[in-house]
C-alpha positions as CSV (number, residue, x, y, z in Angstrom):
1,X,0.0,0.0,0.0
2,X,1.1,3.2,-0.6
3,X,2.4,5.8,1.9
4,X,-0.7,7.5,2.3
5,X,-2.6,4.4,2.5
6,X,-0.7,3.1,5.4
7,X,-1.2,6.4,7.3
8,X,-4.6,6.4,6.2
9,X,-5.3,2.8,7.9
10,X,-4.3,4.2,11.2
11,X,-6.6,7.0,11.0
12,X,-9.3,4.3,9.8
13,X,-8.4,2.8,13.0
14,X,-8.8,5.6,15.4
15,X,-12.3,6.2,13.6
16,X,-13.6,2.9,14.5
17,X,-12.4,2.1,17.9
18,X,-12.3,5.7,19.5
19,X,-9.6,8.2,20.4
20,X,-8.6,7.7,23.8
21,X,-10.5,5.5,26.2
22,X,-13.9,6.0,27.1
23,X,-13.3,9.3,26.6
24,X,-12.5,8.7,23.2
25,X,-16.0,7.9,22.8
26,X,-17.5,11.0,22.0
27,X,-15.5,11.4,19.0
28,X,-16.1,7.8,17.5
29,X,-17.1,7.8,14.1
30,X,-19.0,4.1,12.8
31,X,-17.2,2.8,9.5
32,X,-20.0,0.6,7.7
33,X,-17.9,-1.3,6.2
34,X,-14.5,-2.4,8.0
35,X,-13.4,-4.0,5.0
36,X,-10.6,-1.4,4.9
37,X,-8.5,-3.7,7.6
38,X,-7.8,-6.4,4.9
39,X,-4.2,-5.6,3.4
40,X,-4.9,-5.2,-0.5
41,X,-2.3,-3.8,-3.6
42,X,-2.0,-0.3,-4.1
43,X,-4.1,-0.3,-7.2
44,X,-7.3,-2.0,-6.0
45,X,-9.9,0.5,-5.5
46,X,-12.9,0.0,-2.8
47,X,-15.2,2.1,-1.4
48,X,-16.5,2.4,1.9
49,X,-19.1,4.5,3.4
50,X,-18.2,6.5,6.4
51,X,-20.8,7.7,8.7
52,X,-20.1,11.3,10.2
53,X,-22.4,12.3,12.2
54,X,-26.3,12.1,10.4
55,X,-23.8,12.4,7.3
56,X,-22.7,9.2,5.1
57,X,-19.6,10.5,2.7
58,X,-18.9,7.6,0.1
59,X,-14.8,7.9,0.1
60,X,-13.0,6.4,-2.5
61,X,-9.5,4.1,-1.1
62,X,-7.1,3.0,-3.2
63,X,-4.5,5.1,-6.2
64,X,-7.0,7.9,-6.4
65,X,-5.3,11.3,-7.3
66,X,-5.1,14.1,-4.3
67,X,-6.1,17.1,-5.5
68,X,-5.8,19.0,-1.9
69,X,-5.9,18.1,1.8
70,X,-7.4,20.0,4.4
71,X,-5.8,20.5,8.2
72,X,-7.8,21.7,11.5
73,X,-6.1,21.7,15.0
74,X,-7.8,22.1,18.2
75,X,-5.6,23.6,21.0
76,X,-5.6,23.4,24.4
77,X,-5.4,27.1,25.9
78,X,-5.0,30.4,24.2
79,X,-1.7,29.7,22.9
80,X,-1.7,28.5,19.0
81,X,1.0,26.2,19.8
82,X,-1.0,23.8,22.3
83,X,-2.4,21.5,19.7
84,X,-4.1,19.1,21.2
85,X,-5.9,17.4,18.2
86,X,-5.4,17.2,14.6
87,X,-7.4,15.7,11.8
88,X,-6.1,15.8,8.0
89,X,-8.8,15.1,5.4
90,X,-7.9,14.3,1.7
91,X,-9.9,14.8,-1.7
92,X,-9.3,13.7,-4.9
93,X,-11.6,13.6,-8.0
94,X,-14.0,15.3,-6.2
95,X,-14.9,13.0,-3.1
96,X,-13.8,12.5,0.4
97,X,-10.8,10.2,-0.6
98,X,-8.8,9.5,2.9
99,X,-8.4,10.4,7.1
100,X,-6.2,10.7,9.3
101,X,-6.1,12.2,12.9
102,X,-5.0,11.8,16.2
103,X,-4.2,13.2,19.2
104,X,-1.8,15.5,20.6
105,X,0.1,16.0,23.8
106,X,0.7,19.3,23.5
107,X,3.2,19.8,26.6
108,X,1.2,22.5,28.3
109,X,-1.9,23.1,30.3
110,X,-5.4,23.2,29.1
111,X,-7.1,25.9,29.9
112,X,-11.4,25.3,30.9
113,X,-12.4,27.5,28.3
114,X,-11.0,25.4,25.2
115,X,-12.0,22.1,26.9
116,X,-15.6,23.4,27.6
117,X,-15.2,24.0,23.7
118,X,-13.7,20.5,22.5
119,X,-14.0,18.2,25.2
120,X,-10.6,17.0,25.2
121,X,-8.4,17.5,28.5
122,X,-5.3,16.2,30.3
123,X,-6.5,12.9,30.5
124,X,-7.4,12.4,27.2
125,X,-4.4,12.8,25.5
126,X,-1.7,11.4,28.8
127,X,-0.4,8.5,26.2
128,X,-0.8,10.8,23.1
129,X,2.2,11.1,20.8
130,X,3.6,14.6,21.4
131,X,3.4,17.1,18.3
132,X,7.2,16.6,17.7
133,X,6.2,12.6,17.3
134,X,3.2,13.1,15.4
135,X,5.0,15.8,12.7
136,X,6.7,13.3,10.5
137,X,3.1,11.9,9.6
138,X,1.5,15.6,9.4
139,X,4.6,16.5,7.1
140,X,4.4,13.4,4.9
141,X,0.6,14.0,4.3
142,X,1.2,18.0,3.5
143,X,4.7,18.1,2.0
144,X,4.0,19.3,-1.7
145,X,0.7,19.7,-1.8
146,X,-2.1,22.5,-1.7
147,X,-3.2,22.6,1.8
148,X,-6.6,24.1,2.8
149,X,-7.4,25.2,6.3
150,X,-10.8,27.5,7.0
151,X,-9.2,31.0,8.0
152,X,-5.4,31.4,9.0
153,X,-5.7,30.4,12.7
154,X,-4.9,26.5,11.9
155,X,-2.0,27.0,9.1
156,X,-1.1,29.9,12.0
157,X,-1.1,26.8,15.2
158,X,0.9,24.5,12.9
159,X,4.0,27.4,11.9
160,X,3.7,27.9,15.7
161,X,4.0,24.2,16.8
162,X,6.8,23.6,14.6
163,X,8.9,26.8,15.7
164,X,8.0,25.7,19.6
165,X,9.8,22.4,18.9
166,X,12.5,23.2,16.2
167,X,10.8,21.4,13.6
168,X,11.2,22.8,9.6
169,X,8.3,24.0,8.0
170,X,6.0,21.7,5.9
171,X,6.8,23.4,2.2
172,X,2.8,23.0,0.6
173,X,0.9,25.3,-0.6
174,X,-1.8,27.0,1.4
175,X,-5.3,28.3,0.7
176,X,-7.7,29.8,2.8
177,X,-11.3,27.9,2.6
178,X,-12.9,31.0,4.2
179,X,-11.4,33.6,2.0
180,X,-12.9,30.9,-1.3
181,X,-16.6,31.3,0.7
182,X,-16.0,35.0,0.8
183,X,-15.7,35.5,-3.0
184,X,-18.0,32.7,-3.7
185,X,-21.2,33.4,-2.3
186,X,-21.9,37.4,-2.2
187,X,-24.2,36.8,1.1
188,X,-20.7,35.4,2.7
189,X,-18.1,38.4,1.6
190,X,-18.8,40.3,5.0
191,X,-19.9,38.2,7.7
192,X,-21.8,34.9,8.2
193,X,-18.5,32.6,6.5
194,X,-17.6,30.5,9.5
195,X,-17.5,27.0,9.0
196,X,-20.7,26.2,11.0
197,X,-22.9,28.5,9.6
198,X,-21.7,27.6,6.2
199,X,-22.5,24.4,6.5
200,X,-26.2,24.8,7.9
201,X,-26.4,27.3,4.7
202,X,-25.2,24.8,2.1
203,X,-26.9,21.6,4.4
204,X,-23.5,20.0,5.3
205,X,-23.8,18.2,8.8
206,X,-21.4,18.1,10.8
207,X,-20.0,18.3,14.6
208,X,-18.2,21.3,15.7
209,X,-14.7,21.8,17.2
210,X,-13.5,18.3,16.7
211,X,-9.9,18.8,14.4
212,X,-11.0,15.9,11.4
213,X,-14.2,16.9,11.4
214,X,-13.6,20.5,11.0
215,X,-10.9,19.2,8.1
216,X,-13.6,17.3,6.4
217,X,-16.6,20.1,6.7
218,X,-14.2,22.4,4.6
219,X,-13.1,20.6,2.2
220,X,-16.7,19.9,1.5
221,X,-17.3,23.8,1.5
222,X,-14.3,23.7,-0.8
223,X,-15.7,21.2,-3.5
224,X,-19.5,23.4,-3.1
225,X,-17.2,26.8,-3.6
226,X,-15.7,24.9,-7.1
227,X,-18.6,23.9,-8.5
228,X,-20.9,27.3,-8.1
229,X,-18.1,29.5,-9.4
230,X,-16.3,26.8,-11.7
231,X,-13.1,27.3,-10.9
232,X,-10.6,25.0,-10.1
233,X,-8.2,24.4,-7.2
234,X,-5.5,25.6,-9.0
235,X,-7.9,29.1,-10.0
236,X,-8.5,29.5,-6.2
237,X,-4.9,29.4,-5.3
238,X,-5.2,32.9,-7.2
239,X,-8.0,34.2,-6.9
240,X,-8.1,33.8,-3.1
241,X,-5.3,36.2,-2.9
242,X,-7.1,39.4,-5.1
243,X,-9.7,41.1,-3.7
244,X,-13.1,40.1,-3.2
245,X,-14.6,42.6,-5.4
246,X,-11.4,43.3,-8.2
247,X,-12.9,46.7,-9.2
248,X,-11.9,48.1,-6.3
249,X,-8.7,46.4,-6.3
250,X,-7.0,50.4,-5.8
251,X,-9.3,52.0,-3.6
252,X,-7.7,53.5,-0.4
253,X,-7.9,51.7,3.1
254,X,-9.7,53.9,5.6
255,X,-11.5,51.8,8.1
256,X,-11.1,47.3,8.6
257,X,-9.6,46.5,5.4
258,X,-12.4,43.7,3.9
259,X,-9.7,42.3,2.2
260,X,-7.6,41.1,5.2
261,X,-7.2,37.8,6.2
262,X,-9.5,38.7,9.5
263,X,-12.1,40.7,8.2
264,X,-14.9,40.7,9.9
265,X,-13.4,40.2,13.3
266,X,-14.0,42.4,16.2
267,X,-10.6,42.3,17.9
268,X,-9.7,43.3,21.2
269,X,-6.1,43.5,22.8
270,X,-5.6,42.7,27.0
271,X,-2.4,42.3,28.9
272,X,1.3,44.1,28.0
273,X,2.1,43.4,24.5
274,X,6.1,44.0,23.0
275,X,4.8,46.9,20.8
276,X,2.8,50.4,21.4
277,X,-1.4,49.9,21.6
278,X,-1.2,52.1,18.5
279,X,0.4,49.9,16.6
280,X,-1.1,46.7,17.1
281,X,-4.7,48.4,16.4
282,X,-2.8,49.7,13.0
283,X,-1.7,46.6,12.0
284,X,-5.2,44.2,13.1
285,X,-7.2,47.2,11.0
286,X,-4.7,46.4,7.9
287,X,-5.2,42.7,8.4
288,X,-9.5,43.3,8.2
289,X,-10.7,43.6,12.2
290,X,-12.4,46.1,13.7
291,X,-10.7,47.1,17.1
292,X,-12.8,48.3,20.2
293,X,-11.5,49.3,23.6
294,X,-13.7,46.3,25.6
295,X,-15.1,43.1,25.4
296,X,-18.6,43.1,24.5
297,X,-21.2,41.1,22.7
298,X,-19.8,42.0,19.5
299,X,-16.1,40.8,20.5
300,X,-14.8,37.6,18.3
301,X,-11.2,38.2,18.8
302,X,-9.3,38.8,22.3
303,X,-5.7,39.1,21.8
304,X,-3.5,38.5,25.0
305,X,-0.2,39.7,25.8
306,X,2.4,36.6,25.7
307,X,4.2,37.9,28.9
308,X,0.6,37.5,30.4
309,X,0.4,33.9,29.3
310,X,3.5,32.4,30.2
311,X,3.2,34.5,33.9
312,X,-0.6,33.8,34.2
313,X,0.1,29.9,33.0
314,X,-4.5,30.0,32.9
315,X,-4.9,31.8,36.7
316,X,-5.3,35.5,37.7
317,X,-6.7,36.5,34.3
318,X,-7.3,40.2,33.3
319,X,-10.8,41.4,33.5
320,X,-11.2,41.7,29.8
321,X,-10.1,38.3,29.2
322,X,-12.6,37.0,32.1
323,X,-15.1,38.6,30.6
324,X,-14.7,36.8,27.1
325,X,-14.6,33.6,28.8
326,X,-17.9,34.4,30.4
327,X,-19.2,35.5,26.9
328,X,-18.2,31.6,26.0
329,X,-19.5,29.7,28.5
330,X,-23.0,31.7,27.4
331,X,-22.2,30.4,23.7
332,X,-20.7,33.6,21.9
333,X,-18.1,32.5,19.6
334,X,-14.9,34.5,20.6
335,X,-11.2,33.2,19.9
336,X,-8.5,33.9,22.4
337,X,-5.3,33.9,21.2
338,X,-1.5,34.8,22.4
339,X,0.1,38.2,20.8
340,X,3.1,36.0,19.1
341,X,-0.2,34.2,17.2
342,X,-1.4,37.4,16.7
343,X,1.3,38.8,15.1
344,X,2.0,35.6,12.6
345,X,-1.2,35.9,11.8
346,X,-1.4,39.2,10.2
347,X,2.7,39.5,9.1
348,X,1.6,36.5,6.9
């Protein structure tokens, strides 16, 4: 079997028997058809139905092309580097072709808010392979080929990760599933293109904040995106990167640029950061976010001063950033992230 194959039949594995103990449970997905276990050449095609969720996906196994796999990581506090969880999904010829996932011990604490979130914790992942063990797969599944993740904060956790534990970065090609939605479907250019409500729009089930099913929910969005517009993978590599609306391609940036990679993000900074308010707020505007003073119900974005994170280590937390995780628990959707993340994000 080929390389992928083999990787494949280990994420096969974790999809029928669970993650991590009873635990693992809640993140079991039912193979119909566990014919996949039998060793077979690396030309024989089969396909299977997989069961996510209310959601069977027929997925073509075998010597089927890849046209582009798609990452999500979940983490396990505020810091982009935690990953706790990641899931790879791969499409070719226009179908679900393989999984893979697994997960991490990311070496750190986990902070209540992202568990309440995911539902993975300390105890889930205490014999988990540690993101410097589970890399070599991750790379040999993304080296060389167009990589999709839904908005930069996943392709931003895995650059992170890798710098954390001295590991070279996978050389792909990336493309941004939620910038495709944004050009794809007017109603979607400004607001309304996370991967949950995209789904519900387009009548994709799936289960949030779990890292394959996330991976396999936009590559779905992805395949949709191609066939309304017409384009091809190889189109969206491009035309992800001009501006949603080309005509105004020279216009002058007042305000949240609707271009930038976090448009439609209302960001708020808490905690000492390594550069001047000012400046931070210039260069979140540039990258698309609106920047308020507070957290409120509008907030979707807190920003936290590293020095605050590695003193703080999840206790004594600032009052904004209290707030926000009190926003959570009532079931607004706001990402808190480190100022290092932060910064990646929007220098990319």
């Amino acid at each position: 079997m080929d390389q992928f194959g083999t990787i494949a039949c280990i994420g096969f594995d974790r999809l029928v028997n669970g993650a991590c103990g009873d635990k693992g449970e809640r993140r079991t997905r039912h193979v119909d058809n566990p014919s996949y276990l039998t060793p077979s050449s690396p030309t024989l095609f089969r396909l299977i139905s997989v069961r996510f969720g209310d959601t069977n996906v027929i997925a073509k196994v075998g010597a089927t092309p890849v046209n582009f796999m798609v990452i999500d990581v979940e983490t396990a506090n505020c810091d982009l580097s935690s990953i706790c969880q990641v899931g790879i999904a791969s499409f070719g010829d226009g179908i679900l072709h393989d999984v893979w996932e697994s997960l991490v011990n990311p070496e750190d604490h986990f902070d209540p808010i992202n568990v309440s979130i995911h539902g993975i914790d300390e105890e889930d992942v205490q014999f988990s392979p540690t993101w410097s063990s589970v890399y070599s797969k991750v790379n040999l599944l993304l080296q060389g080929n167009i990589v999709v993740s839904h908005t930069v904060f996943d392709r931003a956790a895995l650059l992170r990760a890798c710098e954390k534990n001295k590991l070279a970065h996978c050389e792909c090609r990336w493309l941004d599933s939620a910038r495709v939605v944004r050009r794809a479907w007017p109603k979607f250019s400004r607001s309304g293109y996370g991967l949950a409500n995209v789904a519900s729009e387009l009548g994709i089930q799936y289960r949030q904040h779990d890292a394959l099913e996330d991976a396999r929910c936009a590559g779905e969005i992805l395949l949709r995106a191609m066939t309304e517009t017409g384009l091809g993978i190889d189109q969206w590599l491009e035309r992800a990167k001009q501006p949603i609306d080309p005509s105004m391609a020279l216009r002058i940036i007042r305000d949240a640029n609707p271009d930038g990679p976090l448009y439609g993000e209302v960001l708020v900074f808490t905690g000492s950061l390594s550069i001047l308010r000012s400046q931070a707020a210039d260069a979140a505007s540039v990258a698309g976010c609106e920047v308020d003073a507070g957290v409120t119900k509008r907030t979707t974005l807190l920003v936290v001063g590293d020095e605050d994170i590695r003193k703080l280590a999840g206790h004594g937390k600032s009052s904004k950033h209290r707030k926000a995780e009190e926003l959570i628990a009532k079931g607004q959707r706001i990402r808190i992230i480190g100022e290092s993340d932060f910064q990646r994000i929007v220098g990319q």
